[in-house]
C-alpha positions, -999 to 999 in steps of 0.1 A, spaced: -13 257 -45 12 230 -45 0 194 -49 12 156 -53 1 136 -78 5 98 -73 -6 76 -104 -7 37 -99 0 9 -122 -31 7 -141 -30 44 -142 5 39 -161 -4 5 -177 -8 15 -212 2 41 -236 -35 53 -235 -39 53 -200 -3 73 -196 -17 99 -220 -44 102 -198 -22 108 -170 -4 135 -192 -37 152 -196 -49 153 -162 -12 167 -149 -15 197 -179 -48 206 -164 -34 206 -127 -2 221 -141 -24 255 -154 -30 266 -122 -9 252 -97 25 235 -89 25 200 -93 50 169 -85 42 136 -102 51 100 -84 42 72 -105 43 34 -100 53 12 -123 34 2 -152 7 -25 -143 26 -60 -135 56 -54 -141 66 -53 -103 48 -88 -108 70 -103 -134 102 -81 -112 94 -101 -78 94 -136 -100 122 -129 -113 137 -120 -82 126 -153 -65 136 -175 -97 171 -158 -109 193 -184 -90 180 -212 -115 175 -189 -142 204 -199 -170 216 -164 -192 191 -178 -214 161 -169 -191 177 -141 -181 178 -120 -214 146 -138 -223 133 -122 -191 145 -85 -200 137 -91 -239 102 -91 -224 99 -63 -204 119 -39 -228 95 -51 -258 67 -37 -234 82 -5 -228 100 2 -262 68 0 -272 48 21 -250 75 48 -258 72 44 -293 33 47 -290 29 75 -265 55 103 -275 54 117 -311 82 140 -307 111 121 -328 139 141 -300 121 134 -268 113 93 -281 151 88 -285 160 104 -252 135 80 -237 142 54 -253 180 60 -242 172 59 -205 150 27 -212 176 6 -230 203 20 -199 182 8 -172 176 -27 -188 214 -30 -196 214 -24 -164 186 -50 -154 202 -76 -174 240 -74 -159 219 -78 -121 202 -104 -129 229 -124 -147 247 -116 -113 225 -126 -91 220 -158 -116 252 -166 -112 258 -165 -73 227 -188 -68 208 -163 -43 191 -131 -38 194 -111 -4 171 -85 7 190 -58 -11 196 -73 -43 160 -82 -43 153 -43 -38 175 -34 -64 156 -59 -88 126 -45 -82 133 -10 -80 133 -11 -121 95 -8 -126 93 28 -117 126 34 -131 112 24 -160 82 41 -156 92 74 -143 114 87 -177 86 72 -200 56 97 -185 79 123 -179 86 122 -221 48 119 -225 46 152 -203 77 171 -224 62 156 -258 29 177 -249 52 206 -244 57 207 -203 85 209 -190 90 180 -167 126 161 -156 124 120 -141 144 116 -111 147 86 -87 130 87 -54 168 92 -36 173 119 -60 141 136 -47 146 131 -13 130 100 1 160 90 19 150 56 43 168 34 67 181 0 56 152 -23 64 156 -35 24 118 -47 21 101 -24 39 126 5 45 107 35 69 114 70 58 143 95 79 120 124 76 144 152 88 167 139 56 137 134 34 129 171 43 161 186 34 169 171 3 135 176 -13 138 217 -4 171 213 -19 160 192 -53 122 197 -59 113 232 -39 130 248 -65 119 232 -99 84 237 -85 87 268 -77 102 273 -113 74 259 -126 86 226 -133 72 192 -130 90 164 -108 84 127 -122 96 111 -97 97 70 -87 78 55 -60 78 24 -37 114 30 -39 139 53 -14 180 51 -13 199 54 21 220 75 32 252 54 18 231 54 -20 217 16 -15 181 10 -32 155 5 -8 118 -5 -16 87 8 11 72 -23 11 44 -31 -18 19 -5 -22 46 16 -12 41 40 -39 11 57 -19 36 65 9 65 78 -15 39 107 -25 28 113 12 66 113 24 76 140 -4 40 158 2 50 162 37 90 170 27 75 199 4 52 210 23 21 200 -1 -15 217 -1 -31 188 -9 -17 149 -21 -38 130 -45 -37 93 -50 -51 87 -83 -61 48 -93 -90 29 -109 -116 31 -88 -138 69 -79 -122 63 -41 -126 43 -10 -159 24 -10 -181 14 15 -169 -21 10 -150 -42 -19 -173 -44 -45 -162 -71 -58 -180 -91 -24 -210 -61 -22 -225 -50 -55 -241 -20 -45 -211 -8 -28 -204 38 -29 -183 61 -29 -174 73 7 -172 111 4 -154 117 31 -131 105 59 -110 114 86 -76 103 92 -82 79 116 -111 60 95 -90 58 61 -59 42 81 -81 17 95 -99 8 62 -67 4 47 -47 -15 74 -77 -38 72 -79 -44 35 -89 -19 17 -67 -12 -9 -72 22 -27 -51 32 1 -14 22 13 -23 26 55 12 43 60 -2 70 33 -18 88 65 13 85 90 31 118 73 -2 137 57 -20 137 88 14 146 109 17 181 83 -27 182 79 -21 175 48 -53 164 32 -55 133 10 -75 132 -20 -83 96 -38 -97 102 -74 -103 81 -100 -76 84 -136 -103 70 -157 -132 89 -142 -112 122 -133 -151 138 -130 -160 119 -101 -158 137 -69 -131 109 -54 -129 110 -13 -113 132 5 -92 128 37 -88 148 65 -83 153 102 -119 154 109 -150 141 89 -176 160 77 -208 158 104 -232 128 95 -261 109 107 -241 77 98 -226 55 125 -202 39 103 -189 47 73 -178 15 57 -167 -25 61 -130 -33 47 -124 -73 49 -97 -92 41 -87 -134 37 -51 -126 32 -44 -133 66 -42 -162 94 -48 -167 128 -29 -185 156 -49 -196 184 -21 -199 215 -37 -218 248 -29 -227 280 -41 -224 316 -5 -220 330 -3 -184 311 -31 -170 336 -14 -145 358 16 -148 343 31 -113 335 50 -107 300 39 -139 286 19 -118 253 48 -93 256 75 -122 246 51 -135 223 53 -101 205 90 -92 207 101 -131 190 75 -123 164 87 -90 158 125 -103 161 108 -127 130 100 -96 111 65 -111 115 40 -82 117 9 -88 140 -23 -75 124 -50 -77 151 -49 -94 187 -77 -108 212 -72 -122 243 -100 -138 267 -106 -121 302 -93 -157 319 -54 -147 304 -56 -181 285 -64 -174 252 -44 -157 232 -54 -149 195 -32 -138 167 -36 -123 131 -8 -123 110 -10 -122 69 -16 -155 55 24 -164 47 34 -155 81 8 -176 100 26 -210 100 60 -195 109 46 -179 134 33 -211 149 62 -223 150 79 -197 167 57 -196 198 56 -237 200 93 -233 203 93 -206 227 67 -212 253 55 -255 248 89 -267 261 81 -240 291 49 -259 294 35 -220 295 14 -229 266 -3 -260 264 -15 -257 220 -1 -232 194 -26 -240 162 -25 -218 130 -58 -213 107 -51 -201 71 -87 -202 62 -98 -170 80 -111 -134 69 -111 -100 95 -134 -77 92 -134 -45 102 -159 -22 105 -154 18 108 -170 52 112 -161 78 134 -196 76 146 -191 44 169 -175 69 195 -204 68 220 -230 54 203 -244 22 223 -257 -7 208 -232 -8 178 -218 -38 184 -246 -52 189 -265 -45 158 -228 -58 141 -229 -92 154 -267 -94 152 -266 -87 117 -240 -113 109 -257 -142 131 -289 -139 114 -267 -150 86 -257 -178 103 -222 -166 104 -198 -178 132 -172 -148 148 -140 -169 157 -129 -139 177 -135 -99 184 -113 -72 188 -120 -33 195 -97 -6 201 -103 23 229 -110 46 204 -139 30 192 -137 38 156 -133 -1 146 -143 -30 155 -126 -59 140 -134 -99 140 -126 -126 125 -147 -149 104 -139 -182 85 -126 -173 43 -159 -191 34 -184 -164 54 -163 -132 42 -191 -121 21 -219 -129 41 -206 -112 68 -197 -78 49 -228 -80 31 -245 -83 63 -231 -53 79 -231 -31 48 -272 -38 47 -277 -31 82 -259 0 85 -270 11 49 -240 16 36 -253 8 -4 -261 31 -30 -296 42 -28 -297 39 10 
């Protein structure tokens, strides 16, 4: 069995927690082929994105004081985690390389005043390069044999949308059966980056953040994986964020469909493109927990295990806004949401969730939070001087939630029992959205009634432990 193992930053935050990594990889390791992907070490992508939007004040001063940071950090989680005196050098070679490296870029960058898209990729590509040499030494200094390579290396090969760079599979897929086929096969273990991919020209591209996820269901897919694993600090996707519902579970199981819904509305075990490639090969996805490797986890896959329960769980998020576009002149008017779209999209503004009122002259739009005033803009100065649109208002003090379970397919009354169960909380829905497959509905709630509103839901369906 051939399997990918992604570990996230807390996962890799500490030299204890990477030599708990190292021991859960041995124990795959004894009886089947395994490839790692590891983030970076918890916030150092953080500290990497400040210093990517600070540089061009930043005097050589800040700079090395920067980088005499983050190598303290991991000179000394290499000197803490690998005992061999051979393997600790090597590592540490590779480390002090890399931050050489860091420190010429950012003195660079420091020095022409700004940061593009690509240079800010290149910035914060370091994390996992940093990351990726320092758990492969902790898997050779247990006596594995185990090589670090960097995500272009491996084979994810991407276009150059620096940011949030998509995947060319067909590439991705030939130079991972060229690179990792056969050190698997050989019984070898691939460390390799994530969040970050390389075009075809060798320029460092990050998937966007999260992106890590996707990295290990892009080369699970390119190597043809029996299973990919997405190991973190919680025992899998919950019924809703515990942090907002404190008798929150463990969901089992899901299918495709659900988990990519629960993470494209804000659950965030899961990156949502993490399904696009896995459930394109049937790859299953399994979600486990690195400090609780016991615990059963959730596993993904094209069709959920037969249940009594209608929906499986309530993902929320207030990272978002909403613009509210009116005006009577848009009724009947063809291509008027279509233009909206494409100068949003020309924006690189990425619409979450949409409504629109049966009348044509209401038109409501969920961006993420940062977005939402930019967006504003862009449709008052597209459609007002048109006098097509009569008020463009953004609202950054807004929540969606959505609720999900393959269940809802044909089963009257849902809704009903949803919105029922959040009035008698004396919570107002600002507006409703639900897709034709039925397996969410979304709406959207002011910040202040996020919690009520899950909580709501989460009782009446009873989603809690115990239940």
């Amino acid at each position: 069995m051939r399997i990918v193992m992604k570990f996230g930053g807390t996962s890799v935050g500490s030299a204890e927690a990477i030599r708990r990594v190292a021991e859960i990889v041995e124990e795959a390791h004894r009886e089947h082929e395994v490839l790692v992907v590891t983030s970076a070490m918890s916030g150092v992508t953080d500290e990497l994105e400040r210093a990517a939007r600070l540089v061009p004040r930043w005097t050589e001063e800040d700079v090395k004081n920067f980088v005499g940071r983050i190598r303290r950090r991991h000179v000394e989680t290499v000197n803490e985690v690998i005992s061999s005196n051979l393997i600790r050098r090597e590592v540490l070679g590779h480390v002090d390389s890399l931050l050489d490296e860091l420190e010429k870029v950012l003195l660079g960058l420091s020095y022409v005043g700004e940061v593009t898209r690509r240079s800010a990729d290149l910035v914060l590509s370091f994390g996992e390069r940093l990351a990726a040499p320092i758990l492969a030494g902790a898997l050779r200094d247990r006596g594995l044999e185990a090589e670090h390579l960097e995500a272009g290396e491996a084979g994810v090969i991407t276009d150059e949308r620096f940011g949030e760079a998509e995947p060319i599979l067909p590439a991705c897929r030939r130079k991972a059966q060229r690179t990792l086929v056969p050190m698997l096969r050989s019984g070898k273990i691939p460390v390799v980056t994530g969040f970050i991919g390389e075009t075809v020209d060798g320029e460092i591209t990050t998937l966007g953040r999260g992106g890590s996820d996707y990295s290990a269901a892009i080369l699970g897919a390119a190597v043809e994986a029996d299973e990919i694993q997405i190991w973190t600090d919680v025992d899998g996707v919950m019924t809703a964020n515990p942090r907002l519902v404190p008798d929150a579970r463990t969901v089992p199981r899901l299918s495709y469909d659900e988990a990519l819904e629960l993470a494209s509305f804000g659950a965030e075990v899961l990156h949502p493109k993490t399904v696009i490639p896995a459930r394109a090969e049937g790859i299953p996805i399994r979600v486990k927990n690195t400090f609780n490797p016991d615990a059963e986890g959730t596993l993904i896959t094209a069709e959920t295990q037969p249940t009594d329960e209608v929906v499986k769980a309530v993902a929320s998020s207030s990272d978002v806004g909403m613009v509210d576009v009116r005006g009577t002149t848009m009724i009947g008017r063809p291509g008027v949401a279509g233009r909206i779209f494409t100068k949003l999209g020309e924006a690189g503004i990425n619409v979450i969730m949409i409504s629109q009122s049966a009348s044509e002259s209401n038109i409501s739009i969920i961006v993420s939070e940062e977005d939402v005033r930019e967006a504003a803009r862009i449709i008052e100065r597209e459609f007002v001087g048109e006098r097509l649109v009569d008020r463009v208002k953004a609202y950054e003090d807004v929540s969606v939630v959505a609720v999900v379970g393959e269940g809802m397919r044909g089963t009257p009354g849902v809704a009903s029992r949803v919105f029922s169960a959040v009035a008698r909380e004396g919570v107002n829905v600002r507006t409703i959205s639900q897709g034709a497959s039925e397996v969410n509905i979304s709406f959207v709630v002011s910040e202040e009634d996020e919690a009520k509103a899950v909580n709501a839901i989460h009782s009446e369906f009873g989603l809690g432990e115990g239940s």
